[in-house]
C-alpha positions in Angstrom: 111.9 90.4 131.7 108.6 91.2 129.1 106.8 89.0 131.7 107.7 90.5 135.0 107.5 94.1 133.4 103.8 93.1 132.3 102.8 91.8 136.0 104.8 94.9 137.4 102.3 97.4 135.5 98.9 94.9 135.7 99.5 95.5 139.6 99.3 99.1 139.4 96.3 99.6 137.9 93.9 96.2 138.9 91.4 96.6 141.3 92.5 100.2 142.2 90.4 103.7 141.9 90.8 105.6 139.0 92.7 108.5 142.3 94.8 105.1 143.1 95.9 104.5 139.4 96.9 108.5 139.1 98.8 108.1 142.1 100.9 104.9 141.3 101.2 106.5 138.0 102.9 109.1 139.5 105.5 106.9 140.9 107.1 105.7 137.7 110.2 107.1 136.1 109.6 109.5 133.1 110.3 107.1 130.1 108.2 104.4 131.2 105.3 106.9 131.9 106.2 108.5 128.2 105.6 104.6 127.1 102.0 104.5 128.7 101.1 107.4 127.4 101.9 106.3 123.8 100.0 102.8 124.4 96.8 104.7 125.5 96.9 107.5 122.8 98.1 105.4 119.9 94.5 102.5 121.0 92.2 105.3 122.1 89.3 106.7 120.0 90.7 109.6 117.7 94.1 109.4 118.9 95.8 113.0 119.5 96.4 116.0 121.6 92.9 117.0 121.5 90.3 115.7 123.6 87.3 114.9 121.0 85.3 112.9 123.5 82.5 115.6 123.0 81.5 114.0 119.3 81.0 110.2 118.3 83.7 108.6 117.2 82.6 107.2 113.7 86.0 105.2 112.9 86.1 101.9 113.7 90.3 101.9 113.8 93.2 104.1 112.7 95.4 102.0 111.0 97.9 102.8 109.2 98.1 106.4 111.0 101.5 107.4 112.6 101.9 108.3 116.0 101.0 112.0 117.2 104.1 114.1 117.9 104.5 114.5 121.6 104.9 118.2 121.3 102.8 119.5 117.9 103.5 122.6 116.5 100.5 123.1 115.0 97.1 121.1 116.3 95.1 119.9 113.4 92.2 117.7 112.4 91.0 115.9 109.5 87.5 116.5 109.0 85.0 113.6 107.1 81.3 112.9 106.6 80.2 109.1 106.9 77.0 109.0 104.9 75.0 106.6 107.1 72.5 105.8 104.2 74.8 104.6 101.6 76.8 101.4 101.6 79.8 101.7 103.2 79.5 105.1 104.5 79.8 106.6 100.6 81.7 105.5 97.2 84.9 107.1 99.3 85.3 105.0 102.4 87.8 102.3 103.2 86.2 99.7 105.5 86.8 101.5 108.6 85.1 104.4 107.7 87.4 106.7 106.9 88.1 108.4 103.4 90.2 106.3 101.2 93.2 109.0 101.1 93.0 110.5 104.2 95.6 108.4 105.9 98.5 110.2 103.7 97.5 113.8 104.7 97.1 112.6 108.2 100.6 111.4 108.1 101.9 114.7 106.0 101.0 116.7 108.6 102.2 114.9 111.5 105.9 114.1 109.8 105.3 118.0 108.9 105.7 118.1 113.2 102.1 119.2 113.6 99.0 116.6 114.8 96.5 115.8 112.8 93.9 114.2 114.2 90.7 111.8 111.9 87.2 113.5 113.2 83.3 112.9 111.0 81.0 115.2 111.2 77.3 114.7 112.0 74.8 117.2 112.1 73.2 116.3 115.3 76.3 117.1 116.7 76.7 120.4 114.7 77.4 122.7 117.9 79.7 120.1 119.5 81.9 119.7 116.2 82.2 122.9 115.8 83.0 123.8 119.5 85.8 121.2 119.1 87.3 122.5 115.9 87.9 125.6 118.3 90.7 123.5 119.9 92.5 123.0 116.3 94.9 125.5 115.4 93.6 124.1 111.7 90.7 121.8 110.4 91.5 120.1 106.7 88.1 119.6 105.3 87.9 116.1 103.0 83.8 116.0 102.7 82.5 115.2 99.4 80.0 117.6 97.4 76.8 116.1 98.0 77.5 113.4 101.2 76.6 116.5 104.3 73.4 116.9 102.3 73.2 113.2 101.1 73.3 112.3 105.4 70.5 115.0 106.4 72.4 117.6 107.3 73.0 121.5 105.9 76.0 122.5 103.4 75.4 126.1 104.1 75.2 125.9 108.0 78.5 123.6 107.9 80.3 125.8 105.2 78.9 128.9 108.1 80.9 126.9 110.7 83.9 127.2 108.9 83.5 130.5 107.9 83.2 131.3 111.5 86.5 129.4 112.1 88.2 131.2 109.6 86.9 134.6 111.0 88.6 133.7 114.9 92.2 133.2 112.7 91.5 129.1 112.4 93.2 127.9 109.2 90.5 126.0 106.5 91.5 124.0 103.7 89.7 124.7 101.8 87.3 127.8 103.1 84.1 127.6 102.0 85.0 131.1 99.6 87.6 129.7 98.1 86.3 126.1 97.1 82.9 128.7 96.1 84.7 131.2 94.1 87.6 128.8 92.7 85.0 126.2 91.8 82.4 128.9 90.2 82.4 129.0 86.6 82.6 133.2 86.6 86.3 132.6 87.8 87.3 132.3 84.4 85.9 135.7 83.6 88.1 136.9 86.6 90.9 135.5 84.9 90.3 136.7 80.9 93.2 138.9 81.1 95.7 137.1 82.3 98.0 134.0 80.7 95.8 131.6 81.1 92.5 133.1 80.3 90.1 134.4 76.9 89.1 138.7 76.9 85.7 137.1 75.7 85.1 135.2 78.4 81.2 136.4 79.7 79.4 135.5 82.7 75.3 136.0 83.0 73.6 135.8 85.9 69.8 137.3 84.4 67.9 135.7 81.4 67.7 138.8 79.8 71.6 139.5 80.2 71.3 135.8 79.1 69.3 136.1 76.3 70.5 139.1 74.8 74.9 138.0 75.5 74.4 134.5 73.8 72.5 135.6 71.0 75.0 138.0 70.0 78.3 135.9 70.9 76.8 133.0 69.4 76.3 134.5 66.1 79.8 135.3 66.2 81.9 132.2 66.6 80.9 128.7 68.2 81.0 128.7 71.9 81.1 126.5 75.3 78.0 127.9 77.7 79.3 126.5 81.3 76.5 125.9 84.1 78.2 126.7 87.6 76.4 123.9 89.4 76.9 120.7 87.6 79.5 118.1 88.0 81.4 115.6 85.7 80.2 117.8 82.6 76.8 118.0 83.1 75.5 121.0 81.7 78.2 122.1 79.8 77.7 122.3 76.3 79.9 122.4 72.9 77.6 124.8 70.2 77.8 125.2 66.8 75.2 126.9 64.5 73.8 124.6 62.3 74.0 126.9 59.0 77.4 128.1 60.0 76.5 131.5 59.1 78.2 133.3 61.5 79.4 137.5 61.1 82.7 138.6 60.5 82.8 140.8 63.4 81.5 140.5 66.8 78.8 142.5 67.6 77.5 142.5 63.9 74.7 141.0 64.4 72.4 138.3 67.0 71.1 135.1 66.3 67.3 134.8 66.0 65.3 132.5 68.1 64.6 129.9 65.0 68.5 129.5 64.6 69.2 125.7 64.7 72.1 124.9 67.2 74.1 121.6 67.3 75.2 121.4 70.9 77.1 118.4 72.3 77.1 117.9 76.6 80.5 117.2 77.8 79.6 114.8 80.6 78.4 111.8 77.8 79.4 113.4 74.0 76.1 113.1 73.7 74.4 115.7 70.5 71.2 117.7 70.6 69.5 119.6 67.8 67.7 122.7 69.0 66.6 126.0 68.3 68.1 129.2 70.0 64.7 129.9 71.9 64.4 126.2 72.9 68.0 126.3 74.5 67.6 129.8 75.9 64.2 128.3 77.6 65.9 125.5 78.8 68.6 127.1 80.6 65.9 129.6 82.2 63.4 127.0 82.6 63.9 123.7 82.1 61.6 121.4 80.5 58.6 123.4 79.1 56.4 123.2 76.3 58.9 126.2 74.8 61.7 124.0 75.3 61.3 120.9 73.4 62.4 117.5 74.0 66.1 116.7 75.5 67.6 113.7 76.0 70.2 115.3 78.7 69.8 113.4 82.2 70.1 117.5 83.3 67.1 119.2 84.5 68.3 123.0 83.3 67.3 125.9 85.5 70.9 126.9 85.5 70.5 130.3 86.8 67.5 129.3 89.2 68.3 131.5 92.6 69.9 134.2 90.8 73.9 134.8 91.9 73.4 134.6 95.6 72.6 131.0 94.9 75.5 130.0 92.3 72.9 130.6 89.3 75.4 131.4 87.0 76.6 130.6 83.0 80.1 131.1 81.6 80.1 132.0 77.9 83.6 130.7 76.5 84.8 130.9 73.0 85.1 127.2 71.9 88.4 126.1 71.2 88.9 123.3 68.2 91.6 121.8 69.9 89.7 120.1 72.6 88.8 117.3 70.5 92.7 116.9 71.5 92.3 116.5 74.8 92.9 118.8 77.4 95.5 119.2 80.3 95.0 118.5 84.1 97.7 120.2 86.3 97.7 118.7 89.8 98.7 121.0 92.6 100.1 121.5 96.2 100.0 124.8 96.8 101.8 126.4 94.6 103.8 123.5 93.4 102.9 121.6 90.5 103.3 117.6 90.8 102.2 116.0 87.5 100.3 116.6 84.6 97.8 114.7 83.1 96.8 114.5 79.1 93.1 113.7 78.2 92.2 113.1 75.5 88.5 112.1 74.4 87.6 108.8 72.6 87.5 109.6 68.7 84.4 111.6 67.8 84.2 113.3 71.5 85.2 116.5 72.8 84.7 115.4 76.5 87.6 113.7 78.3 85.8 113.2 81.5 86.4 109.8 83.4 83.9 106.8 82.0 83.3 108.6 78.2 86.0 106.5 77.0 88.7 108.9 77.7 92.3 108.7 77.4 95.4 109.7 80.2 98.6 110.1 80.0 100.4 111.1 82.8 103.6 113.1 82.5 106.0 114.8 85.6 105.7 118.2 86.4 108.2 119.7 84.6 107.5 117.9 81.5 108.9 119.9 78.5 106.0 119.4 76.3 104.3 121.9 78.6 107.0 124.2 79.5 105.0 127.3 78.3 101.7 126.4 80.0 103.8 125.7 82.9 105.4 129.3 82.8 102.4 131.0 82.4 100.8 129.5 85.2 103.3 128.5 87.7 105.6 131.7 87.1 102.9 134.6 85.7 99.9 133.4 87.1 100.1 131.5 90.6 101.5 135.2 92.4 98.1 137.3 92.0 95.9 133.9 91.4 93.9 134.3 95.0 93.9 138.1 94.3 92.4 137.7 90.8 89.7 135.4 92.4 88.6 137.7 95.4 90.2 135.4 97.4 92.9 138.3 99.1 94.4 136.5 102.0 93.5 133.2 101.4 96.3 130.8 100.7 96.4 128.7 97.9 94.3 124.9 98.7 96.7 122.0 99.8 95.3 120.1 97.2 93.7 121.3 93.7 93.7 121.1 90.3 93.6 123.2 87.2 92.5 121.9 83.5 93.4 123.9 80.8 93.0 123.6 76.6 95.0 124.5 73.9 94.2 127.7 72.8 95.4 127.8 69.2 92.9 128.4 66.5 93.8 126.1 63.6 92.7 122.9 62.7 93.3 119.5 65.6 95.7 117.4 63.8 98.2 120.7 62.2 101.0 122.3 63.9 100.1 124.8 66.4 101.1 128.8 65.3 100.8 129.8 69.1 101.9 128.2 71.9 98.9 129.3 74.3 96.9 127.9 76.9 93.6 128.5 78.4 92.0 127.4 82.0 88.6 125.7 82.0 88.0 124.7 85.3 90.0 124.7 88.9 89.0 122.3 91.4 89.3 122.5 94.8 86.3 120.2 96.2 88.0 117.5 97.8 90.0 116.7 95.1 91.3 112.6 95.5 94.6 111.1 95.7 94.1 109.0 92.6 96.9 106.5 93.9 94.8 105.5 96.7 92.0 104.7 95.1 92.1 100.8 95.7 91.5 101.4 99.2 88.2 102.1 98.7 85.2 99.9 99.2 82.5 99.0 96.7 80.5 95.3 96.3 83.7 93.6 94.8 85.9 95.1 97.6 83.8 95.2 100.8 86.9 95.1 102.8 89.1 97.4 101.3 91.7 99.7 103.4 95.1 101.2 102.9 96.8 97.9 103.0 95.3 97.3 99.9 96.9 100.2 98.2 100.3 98.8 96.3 103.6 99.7 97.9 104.9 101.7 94.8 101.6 103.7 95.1 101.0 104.5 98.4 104.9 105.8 98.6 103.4 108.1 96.1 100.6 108.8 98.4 103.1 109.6 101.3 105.1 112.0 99.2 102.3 113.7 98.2 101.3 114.0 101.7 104.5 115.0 103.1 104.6 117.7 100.8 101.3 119.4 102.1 102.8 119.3 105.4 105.4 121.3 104.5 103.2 123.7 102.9 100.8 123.9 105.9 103.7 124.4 108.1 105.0 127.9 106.1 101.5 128.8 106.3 101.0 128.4 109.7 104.3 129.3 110.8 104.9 132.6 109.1 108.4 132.9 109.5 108.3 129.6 107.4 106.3 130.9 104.8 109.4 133.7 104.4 112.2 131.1 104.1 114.3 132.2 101.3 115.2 129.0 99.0 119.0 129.4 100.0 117.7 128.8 103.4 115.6 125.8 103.1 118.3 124.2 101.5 120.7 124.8 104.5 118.2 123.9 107.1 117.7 120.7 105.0 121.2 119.8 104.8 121.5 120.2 108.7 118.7 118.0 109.4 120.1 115.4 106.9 123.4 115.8 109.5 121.7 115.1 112.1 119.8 112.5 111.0 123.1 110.8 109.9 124.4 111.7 113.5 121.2 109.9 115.0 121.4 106.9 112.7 125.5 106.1 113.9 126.3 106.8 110.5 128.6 110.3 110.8 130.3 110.4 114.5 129.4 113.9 116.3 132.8 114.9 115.2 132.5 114.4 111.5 128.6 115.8 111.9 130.4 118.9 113.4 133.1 119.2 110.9 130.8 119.3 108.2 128.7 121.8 110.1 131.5 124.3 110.3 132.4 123.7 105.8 128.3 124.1 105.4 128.1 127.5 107.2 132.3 128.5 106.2 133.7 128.9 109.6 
């Protein structure tokens, strides 16, 4: 029957015009047409709704992507950058040239009811992307910090695209603003007053303002000075003064420039010995004959460009209890869905990957940090986006906040306060750590999402699945109102019918059920 149904369909389409093939086409009953339909989409370049024959088609396969929902809700696209100069498209690809995790979101937002289709962006194309992202009633953006520069192309005129996007009512996860003003080191000094932040937090965006804050905070207690630019801990550093002279009071009095500093960068543990003029100068101006030697792979020039350009440094009171280890809370949305401890390798105050770090990994509602948890989650989350100058922006799919223990005594005592601080949030295509071993490198040429382990990539899916939901009650508004009572009956009624579909409850029992859920 396979056979003759083959030779029945190989008739209507060989040797004929392409007005021919529409025309037999039009012959066939609806569920066999629905069938060819699913054959082409589910084989044809960037499978979806959308039409993205306008822009080259950078993937060489989809696997391991669901099929598109006949009738989206939403229309939506994944967007990527293959870096055509680096090995394997960048450190993040799997071998068919997509990003190692985007398979899961993909798959989120299309059992979420929506498509979702895989796009890359190159900037010769720029103006057709961009006119194709106008089809998508949302773009999720998954392009590394560095890789649109790294393949010859403009960050700001992409991050302008989007932008425009955002101003004709497209979503963007995340905007350009918020993955800006979330990532920028000033948003902790937007924060200082609530739960999770430090009054003293100071931001400088002048030497002078510079010069004259650090001198006079320094002198005071020992401090963290933040650069906004860097990555992986580069130019942040740990100071102490040498002499440990510092006032009683705040405000008492400024350092001088001959003050020896003891500073330690967070990316390597690394320690430096400098005066307060030399580190001042290097901030301002990198390596100069004022500056002294540094062994720090950084080049300074934090505040190079002034504001405009993200030259920026956050002054932070330093808090003893780094040394153990800080806490990473991973997010969708506003749901928290696991914690991670890091701690640094004795002697360090770092915990970034590759310093010899340690992780724990704990659930999201793990007791040990049931007051962090309430002042973020509960206190903090509602007026986050507000607080950041982000008004009307929703929270990112996919983030991360790291915060340190904020009580003054001594690492290794009991704690007299139960208080947490913020460091850093991240919103810049944060990974999905469980896929990781789809990615390719030289031991792995050939990696994909086959090679992720069952146990993990279920994680992966969850995770997924559960920023489909939350782009849905963004998108769909009445959704985003849904009271908690509410969701919880609509997801009883789809587990009926489910039941119903599956032979498991008859449509009698389904129905009987029906009437005790809603008390008729």
């Amino acid at each position: 029957m396979g056979s003759a149904a083959s030779t029945e369909h190989k008739s209507l389409i060989e040797g004929k015009s392409p007005e021919e093939i529409a025309a037999a086409l039009k012959e066939l009953p609806p569920d066999q047409l629905s069938k060819i339909w699913a054959a082409v989409d589910k084989n044809s370049p960037c499978p979806g709704p959308v039409d993205c024959s306008s822009i080259t088609v950078v993937a060489k396969d989809y696997k391991g992507m669901l099929d598109q929902p006949s009738a989206p809700k939403f229309k939506g696209a994944l967007a990527q950058i293959y870096v055509r100069s680096q090995p394997y498209g960048g450190s993040d690809k799997s071998n068919n040239g997509h990003r190692y995790d985007s398979i899961p979101i993909v798959n989120g937002m299309i059992s979420a009811g929506m498509s979702c289709q895989l796009i890359h962006y190159t900037h010769e194309e720029h103006d057709k992307f961009f006119e194709l992202c106008k089809s998508f009633d949302f773009v999720i953006v998954r392009c590394n910090p560095g890789q649109i520069k790294a393949d010859g192309g403009d960050q700001q005129k992409f991050d302008d695209g989007m932008r425009a996007l955002r101003k004709m009512g497209k979503q963007v996860w995340p905007s350009p603003d918020v993955m800006e003003k979330m990532g920028a080191k000033d948003a902790l000094c937007k924060v200082a007053t609530m739960n999770i932040g430090l009054e003293d937090t100071l931001a400088y965006y002048s030497p002078e303002e510079f010069s004259v804050g650090f001198k006079k905070t320094m002198a005071f207690q020992p401090r963290v000075i933040k650069q906004n630019r860097g990555s992986s801990g580069e130019g942040i550093w740990i100071i102490k003064l040498k002499e440990e002279n510092y006032c009683k009071e705040y405000g008492e009095r400024s350092c001088e420039d001959s003050e020896k500093l003891l500073l330690m960068e967070a990316n390597d543990n690394h320690e430096e010995e400098h005066t307060v003029g030399e580190f001042i100068e290097f901030c301002v101006n990198g390596r100069t004959s004022k500056s002294g030697k540094w062994d720090t792979v950084g080049t300074g020039k934090y505040l190079e460009g002034g504001k405009a350009a993200g030259g920026q440094l956050v002054d932070q009171r330093f808090c003893p209890r780094i040394v153990e280890g800080e806490v990473r809370m991973n997010m969708i949305g506003d749901t928290c869905t696991g914690i991670i401890h890091k701690k640094p390798k004795a002697g360090g105050i770092s915990a970034v990957g590759g310093t010899g770090s340690i992780y724990t990994f704990y659930g999201p509602d793990a007791p040990e940090f049931k007051q962090l948890s309430e002042d973020f989650l509960k206190n903090s989350i509602p007026t986050l986006m507000e607080s950041l100058d982000l008004t009307g922006e929703p929270l990112p799919l996919w983030w991360t906040g790291d915060f340190i223990n904020a009580d003054p005594g001594k690492p290794g005592t009991p704690c007299t306060i139960d208080k947490w601080i913020v460091g850093e949030f991240n919103c810049s295509c944060v990974g999905i750590s469980k896929c990781l071993p789809a990615y390719c490198n030289a031991e792995k040429p050939n990696a994909s999402v086959y090679d992720i382990p069952v146990k993990d990539f279920v994680e992966a899916t969850y995770l997924g699945n559960l920023m489909g939901q939350k782009a849905l009650a963004i998108l769909d508004g009445q959704g985003a109102k849904m009271s908690p009572s509410a969701t919880k009956v609509l997801s009883r009624v789809e587990a009926l019918r489910g039941a119903t579909k599956a032979g498991v409850l008859s449509s009698e029992e389904a129905g009987s059920m029906l009437d005790k859920l809603f008390d008729v």
